[in-house]
N, C-alpha and C positions, 0 to 999 in steps of 0.2 A: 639755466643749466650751466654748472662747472666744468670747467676741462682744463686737468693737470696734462702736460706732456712731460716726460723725463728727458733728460739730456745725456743722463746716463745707461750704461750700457747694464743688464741689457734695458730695452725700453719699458716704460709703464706708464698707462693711460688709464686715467680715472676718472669715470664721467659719471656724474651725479644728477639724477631725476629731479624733478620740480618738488618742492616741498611737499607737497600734497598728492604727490607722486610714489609709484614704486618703481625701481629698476627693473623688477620684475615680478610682476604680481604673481602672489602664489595660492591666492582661493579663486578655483575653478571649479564649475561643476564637472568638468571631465578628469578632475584630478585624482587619479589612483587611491594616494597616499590621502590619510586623514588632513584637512587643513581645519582651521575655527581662525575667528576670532577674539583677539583677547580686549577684557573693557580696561583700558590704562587710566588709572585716577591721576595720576602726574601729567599724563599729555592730555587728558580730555576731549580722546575719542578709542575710535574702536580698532586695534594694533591687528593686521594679517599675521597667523604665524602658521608654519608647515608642519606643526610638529608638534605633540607634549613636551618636546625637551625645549623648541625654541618657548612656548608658552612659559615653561617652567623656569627660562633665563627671565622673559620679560617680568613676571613675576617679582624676581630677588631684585631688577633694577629698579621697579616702581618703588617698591618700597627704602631702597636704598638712598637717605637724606644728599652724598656726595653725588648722586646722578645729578644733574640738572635738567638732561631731559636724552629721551633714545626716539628712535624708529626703525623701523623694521626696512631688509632691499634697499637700503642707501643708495647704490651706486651700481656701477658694472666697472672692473679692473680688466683690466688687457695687460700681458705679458707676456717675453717669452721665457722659455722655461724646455731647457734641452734643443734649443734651436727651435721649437716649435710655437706659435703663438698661441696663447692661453687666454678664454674668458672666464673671470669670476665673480661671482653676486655674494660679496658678503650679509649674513645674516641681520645684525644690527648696527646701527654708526651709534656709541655711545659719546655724550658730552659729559667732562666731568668734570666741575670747576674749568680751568681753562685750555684742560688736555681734551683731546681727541681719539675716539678707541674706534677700529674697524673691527666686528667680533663676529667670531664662525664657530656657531656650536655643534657638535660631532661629539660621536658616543667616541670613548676610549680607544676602541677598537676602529675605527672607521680614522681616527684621527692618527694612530700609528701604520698606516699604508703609509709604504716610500710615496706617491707620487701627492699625497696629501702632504705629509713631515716636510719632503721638499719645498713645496708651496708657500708652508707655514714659515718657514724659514728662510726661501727668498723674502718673502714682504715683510716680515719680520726688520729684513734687514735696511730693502730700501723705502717702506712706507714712511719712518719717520722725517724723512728729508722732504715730505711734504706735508708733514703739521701732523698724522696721524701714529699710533700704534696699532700692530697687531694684535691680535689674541684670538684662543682659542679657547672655546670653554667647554669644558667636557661635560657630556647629558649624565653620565652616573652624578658627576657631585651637583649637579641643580638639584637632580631630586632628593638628596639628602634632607633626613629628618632629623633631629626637628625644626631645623632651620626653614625647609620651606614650607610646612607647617606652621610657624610663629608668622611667620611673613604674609599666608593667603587671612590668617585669623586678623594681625592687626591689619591689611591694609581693607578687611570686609568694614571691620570695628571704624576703623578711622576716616572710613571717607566719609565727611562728614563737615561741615564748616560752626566753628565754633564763633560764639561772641567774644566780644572784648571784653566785656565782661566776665565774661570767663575764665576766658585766655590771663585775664590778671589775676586773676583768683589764685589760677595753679601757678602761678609765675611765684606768689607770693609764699606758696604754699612750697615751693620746692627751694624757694631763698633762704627760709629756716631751716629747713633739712636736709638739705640737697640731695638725697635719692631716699624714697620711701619703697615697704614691700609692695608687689603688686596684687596682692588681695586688699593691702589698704585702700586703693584707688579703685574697690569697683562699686558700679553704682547703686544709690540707695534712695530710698525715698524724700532724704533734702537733695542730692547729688543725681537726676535721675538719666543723664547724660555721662557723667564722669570719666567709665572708661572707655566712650567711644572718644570723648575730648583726648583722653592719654593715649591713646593710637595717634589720631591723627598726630599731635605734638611729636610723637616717633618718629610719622612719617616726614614729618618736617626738619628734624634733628634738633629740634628744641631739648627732646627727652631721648635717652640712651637706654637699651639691654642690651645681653648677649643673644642675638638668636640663633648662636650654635648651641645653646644649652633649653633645656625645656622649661617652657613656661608654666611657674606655681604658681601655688602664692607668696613663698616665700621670694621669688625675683624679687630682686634690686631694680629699680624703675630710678634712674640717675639724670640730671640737669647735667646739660651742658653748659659747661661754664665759658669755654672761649666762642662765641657765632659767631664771630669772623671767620673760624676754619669749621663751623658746626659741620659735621657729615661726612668731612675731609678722610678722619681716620678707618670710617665705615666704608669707603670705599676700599681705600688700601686694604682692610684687613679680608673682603671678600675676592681683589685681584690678585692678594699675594697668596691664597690658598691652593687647594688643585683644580679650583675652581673658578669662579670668577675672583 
């Protein structure tokens, strides 16, 4: 168990549960509010979430190549806030490359109350001074189509382990070309794998789309060429939106 103390005013304490741990479990049978479980193919097991809109965040992270890995109830934060002391369980602890994200998803509406805005914007201020960011992510744009759409289709498609044999095939196959349509890559009777292999490669950041745009056939299914920063840009382009 982790324990930051702040030295700064006002105070903030952030104590983080056992790996295999929640801060505070949120599937109960006496629970009101709908809870499930979601099945994560990146963490390889089964993620607590409170919510379609937290499911529908973990969702865009599994599949997003720049996550390196999420969980669900990270921690418990202590603050004060108007002189008063405050506890809070953020939603998800995102890792991503070598940043740090604390994320709390809230509809639009829930997220614009002063005593929330406040909140979000003290830690905001002083989370980074201890290795993390804050964020919020707003439940209308998870569920945005076709983005989460493309994302529950390739990460069904993609999970999936391919051979090396394979894996060299389209390596080889995407060195001469470097993005092909995606009706060209689906499977056929020599290829009878194909395009769950071109998922998963997505899901890895091998292979690139848009998936704010809808999946044809005519998609552009593109090689990344630098994977030293493979997934890098996919992350950014999902945080710097209105959404994650």
């Amino acid at each position: 168990m982790e324990l930051y103390q702040s030295q700064h005013r006002p105070p903030l304490t952030i104590r983080f549960a056992q790996p295999d741990k929640l801060a505070r479990p949120v599937v109960k049978r006496s629970n009101a509010r709908m809870t499930s479980k979601y099945p994560s193919w990146k963490m390889q097991s089964m993620l607590q979430c409170e919510s379609k809109n937290e499911r529908n965040g973990m969702l865009l992270l599994d599949v997003c190549p720049g996550v390196s890995s999420f969980r669900p109830q990270p921690c418990e934060i202590r603050y004060l806030q108007d002189g008063e002391e405050h506890r809070h369980f953020p939603d998800v602890l995102v890792h991503a490359g070598y940043r740090k994200f604390l994320v709390e998803i809230k509809t639009r509406k829930d997220a614009a109350k002063p005593e929330i805005a406040e909140r979000t914007a003290l830690l905001s201020a002083l989370l980074p001074s201890y290795g993390y960011q804050y964020l919020v992510m707003l439940a209308e744009d998870l569920a945005l189509n076709p983005r989460l759409q493309n994302a529950d289709d390739i990460k069904r498609l993609g999970s999936i382990d391919i051979s090396p044999l394979e894996r060299e095939r389209i390596r080889r196959m995407f060195e001469q070309y470097e993005s092909l349509p995606w009706g060209a890559l689906q499977q056929d009777a020599h290829h009878p794998g194909l395009s769950g292999h071109i998922c998963r490669l997505l899901l890895e950041g091998y292979l690139h789309i848009d998936l704010n745009q809808a999946l044809t056939h005519d998609t552009l299914v593109r090689r990344v060429i630098n994977t030293k920063h493979m997934g890098e840009t996919s992350w950014e382009s999902l945080i710097s939106k209105k959404a994650l």
